[in-house]
C-alpha positions in Angstrom: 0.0 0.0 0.0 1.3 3.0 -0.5 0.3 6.1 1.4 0.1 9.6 0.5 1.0 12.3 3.2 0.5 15.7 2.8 1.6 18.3 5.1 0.7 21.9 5.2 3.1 24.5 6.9 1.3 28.0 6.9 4.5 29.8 8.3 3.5 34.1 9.0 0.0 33.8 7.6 -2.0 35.8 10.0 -5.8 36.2 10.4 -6.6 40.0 9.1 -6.5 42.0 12.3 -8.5 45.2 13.0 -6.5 48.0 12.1 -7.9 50.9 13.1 -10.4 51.8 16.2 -12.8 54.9 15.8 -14.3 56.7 18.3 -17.1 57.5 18.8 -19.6 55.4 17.0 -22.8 57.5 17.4 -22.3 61.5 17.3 -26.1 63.0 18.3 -26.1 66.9 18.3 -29.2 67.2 20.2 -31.7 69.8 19.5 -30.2 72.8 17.6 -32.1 75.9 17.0 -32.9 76.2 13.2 -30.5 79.2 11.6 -28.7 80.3 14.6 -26.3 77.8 16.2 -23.5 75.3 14.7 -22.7 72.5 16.5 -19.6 70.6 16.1 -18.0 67.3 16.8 -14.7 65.4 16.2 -14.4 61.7 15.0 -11.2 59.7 16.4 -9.6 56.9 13.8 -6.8 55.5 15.3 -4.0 53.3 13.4 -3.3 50.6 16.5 -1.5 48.4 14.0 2.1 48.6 13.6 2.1 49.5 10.1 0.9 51.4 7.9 -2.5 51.3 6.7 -4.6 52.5 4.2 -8.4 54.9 5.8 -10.6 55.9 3.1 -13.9 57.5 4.4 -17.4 57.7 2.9 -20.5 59.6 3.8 -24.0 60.1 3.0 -24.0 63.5 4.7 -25.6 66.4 3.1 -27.0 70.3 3.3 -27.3 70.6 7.1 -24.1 68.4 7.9 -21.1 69.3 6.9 -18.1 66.5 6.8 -14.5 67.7 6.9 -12.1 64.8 6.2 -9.1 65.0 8.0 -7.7 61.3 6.8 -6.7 60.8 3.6 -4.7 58.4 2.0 -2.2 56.4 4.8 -1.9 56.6 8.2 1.6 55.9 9.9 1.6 53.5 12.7 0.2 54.4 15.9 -1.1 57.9 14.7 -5.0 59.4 14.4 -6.8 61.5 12.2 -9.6 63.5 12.6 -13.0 63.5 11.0 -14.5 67.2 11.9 -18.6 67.2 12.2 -20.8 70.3 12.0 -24.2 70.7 12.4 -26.0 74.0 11.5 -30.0 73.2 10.8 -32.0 75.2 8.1 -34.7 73.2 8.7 -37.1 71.8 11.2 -36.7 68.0 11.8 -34.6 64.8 12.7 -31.7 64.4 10.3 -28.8 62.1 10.1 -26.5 60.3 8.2 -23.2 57.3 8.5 -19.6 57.7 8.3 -18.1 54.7 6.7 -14.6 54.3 7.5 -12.5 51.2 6.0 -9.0 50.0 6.9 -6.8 47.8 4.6 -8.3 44.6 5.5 -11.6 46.1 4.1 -13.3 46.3 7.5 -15.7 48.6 7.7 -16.3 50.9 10.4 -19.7 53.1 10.7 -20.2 56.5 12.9 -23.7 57.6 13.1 -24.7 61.0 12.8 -28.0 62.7 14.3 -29.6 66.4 14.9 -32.6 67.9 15.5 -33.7 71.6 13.8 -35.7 73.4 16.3 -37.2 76.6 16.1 
């Protein structure tokens, strides 16, 4: 008989880690009177990987809430960027809208965005 053995040596293959952490996840401006006041906020992502990696950021944020991207392109290891929120109501109403932040592994990351127009 003969006998076939096969062996399989997976030498520095990792599972894809997490590499970056954002904080926080849920950015809620309250109630802001309609035409007067902006609001602002700041969104964290972190590089807690020891390389570099790659953050590109998506939004569905419109009119009301204005999305400054401070992370482009690469972030070095163990640094942060900033994701700047304002919130300045023309209207009456709820309104709201995601971040989507994605690392080089292609995990996805979501921040959620609310407000309130009051008079």
């Amino acid at each position: 008989m003969k006998y076939l053995v096969l062996f399989v040596c997976l030498f520095g293959v990792q599972a894809a880690k997490a590499d970056i952490d954002v904080s926080p996840f849920y950015v809620n401006f309250g109630h802001v009177q309609v035409n007067s006041t902006i609001s602002y906020a700041t969104v964290y992502v972190r590089n807690i990987f020891n390389e570099t990696v790659r953050v590109d950021v998506r939004h569905d944020c419109y009119r009301d809430i204005i999305v400054q991207n401070g992370c482009y392109g690469y972030l070095s290891a163990y640094t942060s960027c900033m994701i700047n929120i304002q919130f300045r109501p023309r209207s009456l109403g709820q309104q709201g809208c995601y971040l989507d932040i994605q690392d080089s592994t292609n995990d996805w990351k979501s921040v959620s965005v609310s407000g309130t127009g009051i008079p």
